[in-house]
C-alpha positions as CSV (number, residue, x, y, z in Angstrom):
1,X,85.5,116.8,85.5
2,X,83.1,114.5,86.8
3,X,83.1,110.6,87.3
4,X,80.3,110.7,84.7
5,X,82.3,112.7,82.2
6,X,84.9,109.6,82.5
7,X,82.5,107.1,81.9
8,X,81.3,109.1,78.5
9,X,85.0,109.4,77.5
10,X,85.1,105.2,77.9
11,X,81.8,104.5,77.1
12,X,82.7,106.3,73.5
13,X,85.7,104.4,73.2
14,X,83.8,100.8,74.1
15,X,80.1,101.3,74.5
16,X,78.1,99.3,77.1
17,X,75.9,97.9,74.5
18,X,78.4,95.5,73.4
19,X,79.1,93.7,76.3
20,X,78.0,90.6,77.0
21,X,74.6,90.0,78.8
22,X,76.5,88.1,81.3
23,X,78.6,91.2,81.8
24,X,78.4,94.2,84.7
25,X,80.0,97.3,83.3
26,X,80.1,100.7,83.6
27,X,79.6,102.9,87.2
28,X,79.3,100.3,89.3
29,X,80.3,102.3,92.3
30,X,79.8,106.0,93.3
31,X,77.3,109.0,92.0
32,X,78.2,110.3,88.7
33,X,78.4,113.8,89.7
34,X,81.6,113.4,91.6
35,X,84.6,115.1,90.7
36,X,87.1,113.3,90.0
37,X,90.6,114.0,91.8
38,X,92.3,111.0,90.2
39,X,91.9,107.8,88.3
40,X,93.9,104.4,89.5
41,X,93.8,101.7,86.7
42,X,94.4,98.0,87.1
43,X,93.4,94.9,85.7
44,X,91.0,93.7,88.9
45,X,90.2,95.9,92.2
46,X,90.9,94.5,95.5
47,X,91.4,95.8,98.9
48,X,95.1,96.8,98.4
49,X,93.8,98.9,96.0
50,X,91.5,101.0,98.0
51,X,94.7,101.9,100.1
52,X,96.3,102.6,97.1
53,X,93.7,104.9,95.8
54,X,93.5,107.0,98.9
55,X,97.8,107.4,99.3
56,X,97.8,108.4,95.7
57,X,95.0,111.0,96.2
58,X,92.7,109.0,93.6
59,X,88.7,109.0,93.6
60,X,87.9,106.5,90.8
61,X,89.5,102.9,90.3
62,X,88.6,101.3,86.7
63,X,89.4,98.1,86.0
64,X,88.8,95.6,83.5
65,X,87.2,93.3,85.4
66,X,83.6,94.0,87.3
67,X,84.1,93.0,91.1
68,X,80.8,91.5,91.0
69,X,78.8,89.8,88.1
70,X,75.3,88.7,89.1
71,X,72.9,90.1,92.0
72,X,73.8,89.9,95.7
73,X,71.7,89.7,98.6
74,X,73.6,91.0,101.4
75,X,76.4,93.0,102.3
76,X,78.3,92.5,105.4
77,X,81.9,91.7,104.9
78,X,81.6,88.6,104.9
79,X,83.4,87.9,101.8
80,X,86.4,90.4,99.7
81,X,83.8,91.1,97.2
82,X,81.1,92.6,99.8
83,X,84.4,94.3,101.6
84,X,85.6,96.4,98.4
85,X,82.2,97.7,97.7
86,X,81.4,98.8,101.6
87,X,84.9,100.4,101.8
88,X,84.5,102.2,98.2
89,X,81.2,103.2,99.9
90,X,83.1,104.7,102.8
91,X,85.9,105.6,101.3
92,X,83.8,107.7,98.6
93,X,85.7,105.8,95.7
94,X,84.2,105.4,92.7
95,X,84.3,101.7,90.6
96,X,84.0,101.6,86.9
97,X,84.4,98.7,85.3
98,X,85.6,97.8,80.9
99,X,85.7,95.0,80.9
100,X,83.7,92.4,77.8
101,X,82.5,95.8,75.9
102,X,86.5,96.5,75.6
103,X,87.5,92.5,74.7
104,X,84.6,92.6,71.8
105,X,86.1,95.8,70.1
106,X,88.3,95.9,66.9
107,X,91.3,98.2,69.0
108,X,90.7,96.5,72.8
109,X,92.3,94.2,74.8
110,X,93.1,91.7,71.3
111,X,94.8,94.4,69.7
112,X,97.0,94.9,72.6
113,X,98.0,91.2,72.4
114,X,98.3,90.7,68.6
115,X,100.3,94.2,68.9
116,X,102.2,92.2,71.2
117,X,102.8,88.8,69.2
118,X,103.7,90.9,66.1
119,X,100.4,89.7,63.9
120,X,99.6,91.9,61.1
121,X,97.2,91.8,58.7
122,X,94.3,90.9,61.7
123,X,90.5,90.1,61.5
124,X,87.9,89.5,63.9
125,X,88.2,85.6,64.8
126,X,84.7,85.2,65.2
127,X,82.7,88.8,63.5
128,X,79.9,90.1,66.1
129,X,77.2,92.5,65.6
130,X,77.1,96.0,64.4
131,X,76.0,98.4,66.7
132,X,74.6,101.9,66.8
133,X,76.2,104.4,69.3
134,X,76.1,108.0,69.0
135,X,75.5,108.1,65.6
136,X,78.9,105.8,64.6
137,X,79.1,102.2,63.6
138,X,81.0,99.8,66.3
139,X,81.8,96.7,64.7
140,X,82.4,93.9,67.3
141,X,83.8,90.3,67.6
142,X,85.0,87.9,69.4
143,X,89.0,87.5,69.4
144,X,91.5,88.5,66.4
145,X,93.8,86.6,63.5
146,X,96.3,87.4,61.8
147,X,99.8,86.4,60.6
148,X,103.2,86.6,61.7
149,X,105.7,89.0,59.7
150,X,108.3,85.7,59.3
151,X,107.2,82.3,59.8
152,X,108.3,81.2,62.9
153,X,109.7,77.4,64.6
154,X,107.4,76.1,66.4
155,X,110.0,75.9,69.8
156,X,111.1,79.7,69.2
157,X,107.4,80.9,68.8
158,X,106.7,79.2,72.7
159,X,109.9,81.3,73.5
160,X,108.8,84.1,71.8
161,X,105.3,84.1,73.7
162,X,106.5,83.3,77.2
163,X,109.2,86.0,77.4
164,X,106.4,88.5,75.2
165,X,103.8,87.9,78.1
166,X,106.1,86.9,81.2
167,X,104.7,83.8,81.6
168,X,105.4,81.5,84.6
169,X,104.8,78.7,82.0
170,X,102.2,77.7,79.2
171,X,100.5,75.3,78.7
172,X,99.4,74.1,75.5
173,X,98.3,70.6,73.5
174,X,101.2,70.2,70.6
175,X,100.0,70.2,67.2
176,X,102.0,68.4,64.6
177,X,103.8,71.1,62.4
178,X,106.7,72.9,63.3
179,X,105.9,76.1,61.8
180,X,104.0,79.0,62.9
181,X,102.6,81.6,61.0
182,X,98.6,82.1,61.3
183,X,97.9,82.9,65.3
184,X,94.7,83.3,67.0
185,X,94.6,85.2,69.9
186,X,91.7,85.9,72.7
187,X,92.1,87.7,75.9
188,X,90.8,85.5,79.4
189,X,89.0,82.6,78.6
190,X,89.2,82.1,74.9
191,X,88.6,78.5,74.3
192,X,85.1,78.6,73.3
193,X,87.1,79.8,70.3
194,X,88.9,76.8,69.4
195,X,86.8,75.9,66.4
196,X,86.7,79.3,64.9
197,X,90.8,79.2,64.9
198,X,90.6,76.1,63.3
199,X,88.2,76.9,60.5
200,X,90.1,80.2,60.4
201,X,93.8,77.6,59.6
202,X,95.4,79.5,62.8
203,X,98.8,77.6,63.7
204,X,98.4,78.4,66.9
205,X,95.7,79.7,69.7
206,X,96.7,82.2,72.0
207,X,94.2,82.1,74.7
208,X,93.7,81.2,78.4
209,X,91.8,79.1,81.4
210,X,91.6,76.1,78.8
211,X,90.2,73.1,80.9
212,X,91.6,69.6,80.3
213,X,89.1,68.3,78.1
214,X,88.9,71.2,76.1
215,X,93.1,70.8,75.0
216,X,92.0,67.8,73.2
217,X,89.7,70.8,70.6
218,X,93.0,71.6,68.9
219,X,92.7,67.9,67.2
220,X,96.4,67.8,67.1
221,X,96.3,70.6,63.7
222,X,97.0,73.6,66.2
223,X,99.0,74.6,69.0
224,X,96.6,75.7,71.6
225,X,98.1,77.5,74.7
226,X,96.3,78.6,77.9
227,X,99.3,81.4,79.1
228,X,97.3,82.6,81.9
229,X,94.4,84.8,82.4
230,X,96.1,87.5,84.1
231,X,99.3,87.1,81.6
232,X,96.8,87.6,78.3
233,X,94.9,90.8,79.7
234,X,97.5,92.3,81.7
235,X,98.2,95.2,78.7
236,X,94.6,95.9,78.9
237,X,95.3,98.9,82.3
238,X,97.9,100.2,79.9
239,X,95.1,100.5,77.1
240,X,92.5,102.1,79.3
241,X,95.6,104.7,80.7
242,X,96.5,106.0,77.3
243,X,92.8,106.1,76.1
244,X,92.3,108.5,78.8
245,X,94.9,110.4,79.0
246,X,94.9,111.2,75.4
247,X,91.0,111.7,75.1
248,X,89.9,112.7,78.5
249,X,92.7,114.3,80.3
250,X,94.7,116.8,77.9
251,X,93.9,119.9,79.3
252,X,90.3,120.0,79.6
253,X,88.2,123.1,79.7
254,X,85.0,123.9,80.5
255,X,82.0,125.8,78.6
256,X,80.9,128.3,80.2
257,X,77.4,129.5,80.2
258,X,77.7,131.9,77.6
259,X,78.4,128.7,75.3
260,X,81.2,130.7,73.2
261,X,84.3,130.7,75.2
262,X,86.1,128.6,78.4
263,X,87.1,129.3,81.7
264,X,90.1,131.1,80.6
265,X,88.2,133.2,78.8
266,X,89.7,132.1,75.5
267,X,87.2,131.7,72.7
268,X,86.9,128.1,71.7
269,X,87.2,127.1,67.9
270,X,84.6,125.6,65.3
271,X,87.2,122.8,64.6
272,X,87.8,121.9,68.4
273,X,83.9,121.9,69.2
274,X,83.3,119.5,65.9
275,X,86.3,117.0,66.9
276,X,85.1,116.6,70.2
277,X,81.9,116.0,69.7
278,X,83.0,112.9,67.4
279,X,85.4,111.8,70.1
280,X,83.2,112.5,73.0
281,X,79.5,112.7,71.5
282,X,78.2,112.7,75.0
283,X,81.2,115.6,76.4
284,X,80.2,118.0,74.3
285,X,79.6,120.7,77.4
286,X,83.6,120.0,77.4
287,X,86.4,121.3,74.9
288,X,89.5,120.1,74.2
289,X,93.2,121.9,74.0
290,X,95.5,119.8,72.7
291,X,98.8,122.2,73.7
292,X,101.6,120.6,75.7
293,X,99.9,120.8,79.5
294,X,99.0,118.8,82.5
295,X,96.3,116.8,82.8
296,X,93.4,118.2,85.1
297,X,94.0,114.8,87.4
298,X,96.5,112.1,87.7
299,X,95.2,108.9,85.6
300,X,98.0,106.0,86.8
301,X,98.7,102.6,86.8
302,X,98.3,100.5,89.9
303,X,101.1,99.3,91.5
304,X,99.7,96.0,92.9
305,X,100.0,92.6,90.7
306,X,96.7,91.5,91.3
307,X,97.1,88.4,89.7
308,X,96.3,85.5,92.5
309,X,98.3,82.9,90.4
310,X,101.4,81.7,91.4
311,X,103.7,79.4,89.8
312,X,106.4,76.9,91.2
């Protein structure tokens, strides 16, 4: 399997096209044709990482967030962004990033934190465009909704949050009821949302990176809590694991080039050819057993915090 065949296996989960235009996703390190040997998943890449990558025998980091955003002119070490990509250079690691095409996504990274909170009954916060990929319609949006199972005090909801999300601490602008039950939720830096959770009669807004001024949005009607950037997203490497090991990695063959049977020689199935090409519509040279197996490569979870926040 190739670091290309990954990117089709993510790329159908979250396509590129919805990302933001601000965004930098995809391959954004390495030649596609690579083979992959392994996959290290982690919220951010840093240099740790790189040692990490080569002690645990992996090719190909992906992250959720891009390790660089807009052009850059030079590359010379002077800064941990420059070092990362010259050592992934050297290092022949590949860099994939997921990172605002997997946030804008009805099962991404606010999923993961509704999942979390409990919410059911969950809607886009703010409904995006409709896109075209493959021949499927991705609906998009920004953030989710949705409603607790029982109403909840407004003290034991804070609780309920902080010990749900490890937080060091929140911090939120108080709102005047004392009951929870409609939460809003976004992933990073959500308040650019406030309104929407307002108009949408959310109790509370679960978000991040609020800036002073922008506590005073919640008008005193909601609870609006910043618990961290890291602490919002940091389900988001477990997401992009279990997409790929139950998409990408579950015993894998290849076509051969008679185009009727795999490597084993074992003739390959009408029904197995037609569900991958709905999972995968770019995999297709690919085919899929789903028996009890090993994966072709180890796809694991970082063992670095890479959260630079600390708390005192």
């Amino acid at each position: 399997m190739l670091f290309s065949d990954i990117a089709a296996a993510l790329e159908a989960l979250a396509p590129p096209q919805t990302a933001e235009s601000y965004d930098n996703v995809g391959l954004l390190v390495g030649l596609p044709r690579t083979p992959v040997r392994g996959v290290l998943v982690n919220l951010d890449v840093t240099e740790a990482m790189l040692d990490e990558a080569v002690a645990k025998g992996c090719n190909l980091i992906v992250t959720h967030h891009p390790i660089w955003f807009t052009g850059r002119k030079r590359l010379n070490g002077e800064d941990y962004v420059s070092r990362i990509i010259m050592e992934a250079v050297k290092r022949d690691i590949g860099l994939y990033a997921c990172h605002t095409n997997l946030d804008n996504i009805r099962e991404g990274v606010n999923r993961r934190i509704a999942d979390t909170i409990g919410l059911v009954d969950t809607a886009f916060l703010r409904p995006g465009r409709t896109f075209q990929a493959d021949g499927r319609a991705i609906l998009t949006g920004s953030g989710l909704v949705g409603t607790l199972p029982e109403p909840m005090g407004k003290q034991a909801f804070l609780a309920h949050i902080k010990r749900a999300f490890g937080c060091g601490g929140i911090r939120y602008a108080d709102a005047a009821q004392e009951t929870i039950s409609r939460v809003a939720v976004c992933g990073g830096a959500g308040s650019f949302l406030t309104p929407d959770a307002l108009a949408a009669g959310a109790d509370a807004f679960v978000t991040a990176d609020i800036s002073y001024h922008k506590f005073f949005d919640g008008e005193g009607r909601m609870l609006l809590m910043d618990i961290g950037h890291h602490e919002s997203e940091q389900f988001t490497s477990e997401l992009i694991r279990a997409y790929l090991l139950g998409e990408a990695c579950a015993d894998v063959w290849e076509k051969s080039p008679a185009g009727n049977s795999t490597q084993s020689g074992e003739k390959n199935s009408p029904g197995n050819k037609e569900e991958l090409s709905k999972t995968f519509p770019n995999f297709a040279r690919y085919f899929r057993r789903r028996a009890a197996g090993e994966p072709l490569f180890p796809v694991l979870l970082s063992e670095i915090r890479t959260n630079p926040v600390r708390y005192c």
